[in-house]
C-alpha positions as CSV (number, residue, x, y, z in Angstrom):
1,X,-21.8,-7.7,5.0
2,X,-22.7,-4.8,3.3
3,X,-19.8,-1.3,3.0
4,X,-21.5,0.7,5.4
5,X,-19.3,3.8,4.5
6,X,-18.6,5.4,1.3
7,X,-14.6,5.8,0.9
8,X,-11.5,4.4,3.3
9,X,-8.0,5.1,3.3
10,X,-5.2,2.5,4.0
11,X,-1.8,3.8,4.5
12,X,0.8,1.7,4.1
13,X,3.9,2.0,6.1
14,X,6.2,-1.1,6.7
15,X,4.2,-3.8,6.0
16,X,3.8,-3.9,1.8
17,X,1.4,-7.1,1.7
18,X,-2.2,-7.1,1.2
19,X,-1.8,-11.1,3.3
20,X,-2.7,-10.9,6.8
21,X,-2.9,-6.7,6.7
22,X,-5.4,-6.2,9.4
23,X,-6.5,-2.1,8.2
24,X,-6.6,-3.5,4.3
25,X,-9.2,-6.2,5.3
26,X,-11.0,-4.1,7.7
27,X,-11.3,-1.0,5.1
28,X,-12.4,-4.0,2.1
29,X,-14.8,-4.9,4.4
30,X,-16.6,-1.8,5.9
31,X,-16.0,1.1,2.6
32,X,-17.5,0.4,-1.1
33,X,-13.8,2.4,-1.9
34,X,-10.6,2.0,-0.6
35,X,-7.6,4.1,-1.3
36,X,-3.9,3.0,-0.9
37,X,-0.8,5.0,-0.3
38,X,2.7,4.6,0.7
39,X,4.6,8.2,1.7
40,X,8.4,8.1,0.0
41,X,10.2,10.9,2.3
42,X,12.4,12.8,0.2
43,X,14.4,14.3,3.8
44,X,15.4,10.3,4.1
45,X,15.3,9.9,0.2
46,X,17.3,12.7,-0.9
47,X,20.4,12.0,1.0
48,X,21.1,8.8,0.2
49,X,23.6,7.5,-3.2
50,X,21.2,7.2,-6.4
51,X,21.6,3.5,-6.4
52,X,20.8,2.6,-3.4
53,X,19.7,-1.0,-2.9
54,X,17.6,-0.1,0.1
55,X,15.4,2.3,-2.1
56,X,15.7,-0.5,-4.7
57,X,14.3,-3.1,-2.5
58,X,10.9,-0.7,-1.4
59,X,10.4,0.2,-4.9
60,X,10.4,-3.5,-5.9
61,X,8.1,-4.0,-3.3
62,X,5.9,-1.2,-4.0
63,X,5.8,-2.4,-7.8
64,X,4.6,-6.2,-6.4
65,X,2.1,-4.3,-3.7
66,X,0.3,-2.5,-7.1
67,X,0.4,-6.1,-8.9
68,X,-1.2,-7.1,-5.7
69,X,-3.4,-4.7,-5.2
70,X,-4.4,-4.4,-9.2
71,X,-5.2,-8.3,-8.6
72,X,-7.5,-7.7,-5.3
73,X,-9.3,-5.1,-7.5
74,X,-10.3,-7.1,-10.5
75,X,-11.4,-9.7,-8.1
């Protein structure tokens, strides 16, 4: 199947796979580029403790999404 449109974005939100993620495979599919983004909200951000393990855990995630993602674009 050939991209039938030019650009796609895919916003990620609480699912930070690229396995099984139904708008990732559809935007690969139908757009010759895809952009990815994930929002931090400093309103929720800013109030919480510096070291917070919560923040820890989606920034480790984001890190292995990029890997991910890095690895689906070299492909």
């Amino acid at each position: 199947m050939h991209p039938s449109i030019d650009a796609a974005l895919v916003w990620f939100r609480r699912d930070l796979r690229t396995e099984d993620h139904a708008a990732l495979h559809h935007a690969l599919r139908a757009a010759r580029h895809v952009w990815c983004v994930f929002i931090l909200d400093r309103e929720i951000l800013d109030p919480l403790p510096r070291a917070d393990r919560r923040v820890e855990f989606i920034l480790d995630s984001l890190a292995d999404l990029h890997a991910q993602l890095a690895a689906l674009g070299a492909s």
